[in-house]
Phi, psi and omega in degrees: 000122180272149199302342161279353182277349152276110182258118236327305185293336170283318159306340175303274148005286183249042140312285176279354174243008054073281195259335198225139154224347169309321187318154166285167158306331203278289157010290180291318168286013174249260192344328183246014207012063142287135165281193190287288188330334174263320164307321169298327188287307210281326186264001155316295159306319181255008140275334181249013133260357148110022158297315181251102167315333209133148197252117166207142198285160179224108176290156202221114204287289200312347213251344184261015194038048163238060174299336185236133170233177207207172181212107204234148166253119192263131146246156187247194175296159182312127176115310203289231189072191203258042195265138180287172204280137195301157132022274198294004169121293176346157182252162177274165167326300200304322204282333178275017179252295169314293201292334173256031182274319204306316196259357170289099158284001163297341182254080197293315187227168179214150175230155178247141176223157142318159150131161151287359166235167200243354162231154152255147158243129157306093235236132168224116176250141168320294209203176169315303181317307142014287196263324159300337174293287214288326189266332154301334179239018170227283200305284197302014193252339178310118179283339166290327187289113190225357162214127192242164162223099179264138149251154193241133178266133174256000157199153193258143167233023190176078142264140187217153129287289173351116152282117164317084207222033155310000000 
């Protein structure tokens, strides 16, 4: 949905939902003074043009004993990076690092990056051990995989979902 086609009430809409995504349609068409029927229609439409991806709960990492995060910087072999697959079919450094980003649940977020390194990954751990574990038998185990960089986050002073859409 291109962005003119998104309108005051509709940004309002995800706005609130956003912030709630448990509100009812009636809930929400007050707030925006709608009645229901129109309002339902509008978040029907930015759900099925992909503005609203899917409605999901957000876990509180620590309270799940996933105290340590990270932050790793990948560079792979000459060749990796985000480049598409050769010609000859073959898969690339990059296409085989993606795929096995897929099966790593240790790996929250993934990035295509600028830079001298070609991925970031967003790391959620138990503990150090955790992490040592997730980086000897996964990352640094990666044949593709030829430099790594971690930062350890020591405090969150500013996490969201909410996208700026004011």
């Amino acid at each position: 949905m291109a962005n003119a086609e998104i309108d005051a009430i509709d940004r309002r809409i995800l706005a609130i939902l956003q912030e709630n995504g448990r509100l009812s349609n009636q809930e929400i068409a007050e707030r925006v003074s709608l009645s229901p029927s129109p309002c339902l229609r509008r978040i029907r439409r930015l759900e099925e043009s992909g503005v609203i991806r899917g409605y999901v709960a957000l876990l509180d990492a620590q309270r799940l004993g996933l105290d340590l995060l990270a932050y790793v910087n990948v560079r792979l072999e000459k060749g990796g990076g985000w480049a598409l697959s050769p010609r000859s079919g073959e898969a690339t450094h990059a296409d085989l690092f993606r795929a096995a980003v897929q099966t790593w649940p240790e790996v929250v977020a993934c990035h295509a990056m600028t830079g001298e390194m070609d991925y970031l990954l967003r790391v959620q751990v138990e503990d150090m051990a955790h992490f040592s574990r997730f980086m000897q038998d996964h990352l640094l185990h990666h044949p593709s995989v030829i430099d790594v960089k971690t930062s350890f986050s020591l405090e969150k002073i500013k996490e969201t979902t909410a996208l700026p859409i004011s």
